[in-house]
C-alpha positions in Angstrom: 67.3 42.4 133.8 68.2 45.3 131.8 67.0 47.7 129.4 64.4 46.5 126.4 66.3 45.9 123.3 66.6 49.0 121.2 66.4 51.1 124.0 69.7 53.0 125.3 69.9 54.8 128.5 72.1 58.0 127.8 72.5 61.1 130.2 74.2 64.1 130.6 76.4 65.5 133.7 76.1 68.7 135.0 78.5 70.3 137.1 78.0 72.6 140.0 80.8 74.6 140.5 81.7 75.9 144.2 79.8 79.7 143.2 77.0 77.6 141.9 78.1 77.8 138.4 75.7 75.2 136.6 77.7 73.7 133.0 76.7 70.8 131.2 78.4 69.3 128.0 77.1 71.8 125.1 78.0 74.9 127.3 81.8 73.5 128.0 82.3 73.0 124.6 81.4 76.3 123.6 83.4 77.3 126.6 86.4 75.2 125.1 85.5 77.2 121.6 85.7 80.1 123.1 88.8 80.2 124.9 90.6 78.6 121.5 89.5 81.0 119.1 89.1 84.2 121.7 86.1 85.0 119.5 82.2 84.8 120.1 81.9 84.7 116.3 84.1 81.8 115.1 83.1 80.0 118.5 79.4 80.1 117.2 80.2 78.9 113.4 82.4 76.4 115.0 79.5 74.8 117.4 76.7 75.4 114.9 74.9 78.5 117.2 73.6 81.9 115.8 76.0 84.7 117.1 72.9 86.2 119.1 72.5 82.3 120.8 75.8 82.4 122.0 75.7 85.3 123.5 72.6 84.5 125.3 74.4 81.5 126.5 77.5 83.6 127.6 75.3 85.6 129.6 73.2 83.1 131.0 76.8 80.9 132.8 77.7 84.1 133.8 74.6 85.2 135.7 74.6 81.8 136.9 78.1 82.0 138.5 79.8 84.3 141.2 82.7 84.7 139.3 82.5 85.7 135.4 83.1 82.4 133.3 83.8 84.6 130.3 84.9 88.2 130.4 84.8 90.8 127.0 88.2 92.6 126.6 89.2 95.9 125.6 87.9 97.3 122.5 84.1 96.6 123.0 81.6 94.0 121.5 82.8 93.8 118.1 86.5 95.7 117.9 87.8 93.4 120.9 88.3 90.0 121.8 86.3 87.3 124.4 88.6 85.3 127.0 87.8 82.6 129.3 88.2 83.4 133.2 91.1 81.3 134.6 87.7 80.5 136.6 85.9 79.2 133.7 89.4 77.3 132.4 88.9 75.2 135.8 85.4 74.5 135.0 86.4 72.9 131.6 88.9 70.8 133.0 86.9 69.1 136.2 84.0 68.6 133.8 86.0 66.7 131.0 87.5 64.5 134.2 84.3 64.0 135.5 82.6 63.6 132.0 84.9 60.6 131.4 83.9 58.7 134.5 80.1 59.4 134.5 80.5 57.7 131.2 81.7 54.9 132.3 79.0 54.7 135.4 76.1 55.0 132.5 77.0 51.9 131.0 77.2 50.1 133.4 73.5 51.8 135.0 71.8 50.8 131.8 72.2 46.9 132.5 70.5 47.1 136.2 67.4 49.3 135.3 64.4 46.7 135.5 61.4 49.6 135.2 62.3 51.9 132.3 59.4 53.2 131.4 59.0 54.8 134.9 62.2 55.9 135.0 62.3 57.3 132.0 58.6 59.7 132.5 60.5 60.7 135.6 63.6 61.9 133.4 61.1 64.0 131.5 59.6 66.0 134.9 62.7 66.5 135.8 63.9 67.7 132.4 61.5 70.6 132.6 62.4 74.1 131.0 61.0 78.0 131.7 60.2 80.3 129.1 61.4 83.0 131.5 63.8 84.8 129.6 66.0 85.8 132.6 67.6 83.8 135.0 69.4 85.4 137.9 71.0 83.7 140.8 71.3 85.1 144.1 70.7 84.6 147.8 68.0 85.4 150.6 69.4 88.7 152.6 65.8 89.3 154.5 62.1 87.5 154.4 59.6 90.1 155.7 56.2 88.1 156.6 52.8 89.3 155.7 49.3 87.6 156.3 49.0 86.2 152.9 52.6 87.4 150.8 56.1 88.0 151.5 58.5 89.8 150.6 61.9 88.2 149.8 65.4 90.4 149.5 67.9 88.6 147.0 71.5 89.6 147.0 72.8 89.1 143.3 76.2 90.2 143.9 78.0 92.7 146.4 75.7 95.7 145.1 72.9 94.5 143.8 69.4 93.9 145.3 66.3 92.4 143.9 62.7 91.7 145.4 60.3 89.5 144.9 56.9 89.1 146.4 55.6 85.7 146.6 52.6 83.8 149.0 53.7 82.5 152.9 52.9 78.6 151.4 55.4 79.5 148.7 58.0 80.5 151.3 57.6 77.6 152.7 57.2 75.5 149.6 60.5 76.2 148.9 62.3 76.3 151.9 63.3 79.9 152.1 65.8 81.2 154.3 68.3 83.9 155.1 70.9 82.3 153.2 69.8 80.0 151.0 71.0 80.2 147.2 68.0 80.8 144.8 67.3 81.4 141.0 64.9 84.4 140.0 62.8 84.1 136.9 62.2 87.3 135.3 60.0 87.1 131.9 62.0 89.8 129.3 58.1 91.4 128.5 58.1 92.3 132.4 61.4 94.5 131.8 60.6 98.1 131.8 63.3 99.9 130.4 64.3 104.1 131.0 67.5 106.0 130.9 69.6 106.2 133.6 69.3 109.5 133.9 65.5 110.0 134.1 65.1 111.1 137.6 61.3 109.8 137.8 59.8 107.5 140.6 57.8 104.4 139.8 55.9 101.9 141.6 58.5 99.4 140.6 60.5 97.9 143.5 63.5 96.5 142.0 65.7 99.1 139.7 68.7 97.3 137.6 71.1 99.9 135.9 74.6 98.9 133.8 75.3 99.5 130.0 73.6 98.3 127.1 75.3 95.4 125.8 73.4 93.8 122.9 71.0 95.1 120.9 68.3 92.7 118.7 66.1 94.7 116.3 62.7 93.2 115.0 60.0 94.0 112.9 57.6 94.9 115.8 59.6 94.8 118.9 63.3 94.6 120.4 65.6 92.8 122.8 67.6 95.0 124.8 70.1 93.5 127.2 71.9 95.4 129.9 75.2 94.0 131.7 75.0 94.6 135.1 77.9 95.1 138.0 79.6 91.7 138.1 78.9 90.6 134.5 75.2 89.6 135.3 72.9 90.9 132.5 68.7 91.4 132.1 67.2 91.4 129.1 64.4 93.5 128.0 61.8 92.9 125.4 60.2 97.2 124.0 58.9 97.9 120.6 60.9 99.4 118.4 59.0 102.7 119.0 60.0 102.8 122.3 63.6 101.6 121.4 64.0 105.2 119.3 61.8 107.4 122.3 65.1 106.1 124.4 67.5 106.7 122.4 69.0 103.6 123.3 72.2 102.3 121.6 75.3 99.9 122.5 76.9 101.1 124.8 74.3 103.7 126.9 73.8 103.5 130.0 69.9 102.5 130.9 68.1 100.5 133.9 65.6 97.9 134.0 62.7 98.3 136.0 60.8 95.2 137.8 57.8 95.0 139.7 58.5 92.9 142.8 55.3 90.7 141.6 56.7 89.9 138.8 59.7 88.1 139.9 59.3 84.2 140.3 61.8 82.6 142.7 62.7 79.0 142.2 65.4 76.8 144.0 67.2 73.8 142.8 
């Protein structure tokens, strides 16, 4: 028996690269956009996307990934161009030959599926979204144990270190260990932001310093994102007030600072 008339079972693939790059069909298009054009611009008039949405989404696959998908080139944000990595070019091309045959499997899925309705309120759990603003992979360098909370050490690239204190049961909820590849959830109104420069200590573990990228001004309050070493980025959420007290602009260098409490570590 398969599926109730008028019903259609669709899905989407989503490919997993070997640094645990995570695409799925409207991010290797824009990828595909991208590398045409060599602009974030026409790439976002061409797939429908606000410039600021693209660049969220650049960011994002290159957070996600060990190697930069998409790299800036010379002349800054706005005088210079946007290439795809030769890494992100390979991406591309095993998705659309994978794409192709996942197709094919769909079809064929849809006329064997006897319970739909219980497969499709499964679809939905799984479908689930954060609101976190920031999403960094890394993996588990140390687990330090405490009577009720531990304290996790992530690795997000060669330099970079970031700490998260979360209960024993969640440790072991998850499946923590030295090793393991895990996603940290960071919500942008968490970020503190300060100069690089400032010299003052603060009861925040985890201390994230790289160059203002971006920018987004608001009535009330601002987004400041910071590219970090290895073209991971964190995105801050200040009021404007603060914004001009910083004296922040494109371009500055500034740090994000993150109480270890306030990281929430997830795992696929």
């Amino acid at each position: 028996m398969g599926i109730g008339e008028g019903t259609r079972l669709e899905g989407q693939i989503w490919l997993l690269g070997e640094a645990g790059t995570r695409l799925g069909g409207e991010r290797i298009r824009l990828l595909e956009e991208i590398a045409q054009t060599g602009s974030i611009s026409q790439a976002a008039r061409n797939v429908g996307l606000s410039y600021k949405a693209v660049w969220d989404a650049v960011n994002a696959m290159n957070n996600l990934a060990d190697t930069p998908v998409v790299e800036r080139q010379a002349g800054g944000r706005h005088g210079g161009g946007t290439r795809v990595t030769a890494h992100g070019e390979e991406l591309i091309r095993v998705f659309r030959e994978m794409d192709a045959e996942y197709r094919r499997f769909v079809t064929g899925l849809g006329q064997r599926i006897n319970d739909f309705a219980s497969f499709q309120q499964l679809m939905r759990r799984f479908a689930m979204r954060t609101s976190a603003r920031n999403q960094l992979k890394g993996k588990v360098l140390a687990i330090k144990r405490g009577p009720v909370n531990s304290e996790v050490t992530l690795a997000l690239n060669a330099r970079e270190r970031l700490i998260s204190i979360i209960t024993d049961d969640s440790v072991e909820a998850l499946g923590l260990a030295v090793g393991a590849e895990v996603f940290a959830l960071i919500k942008a109104s968490f970020v503190i932001l300060t100069s690089a420069d400032d010299g003052f200590n603060t009861s925040a573990r985890n201390r994230l310093c790289g160059e203002v990228s971006e920018i987004h001004r608001g009535p009330v309050n601002s987004e400041v994102v910071i590219e970090l070493e290895g073209g991971k980025s964190i995105a801050a959420v200040i009021t404007d007030e603060s914004l001009r007290a910083l004296g922040l602009e494109e371009g500055a260098r500034a740090c994000a600072l993150v109480k270890a409490s306030h990281v929430i570590l997830g795992v696929e």
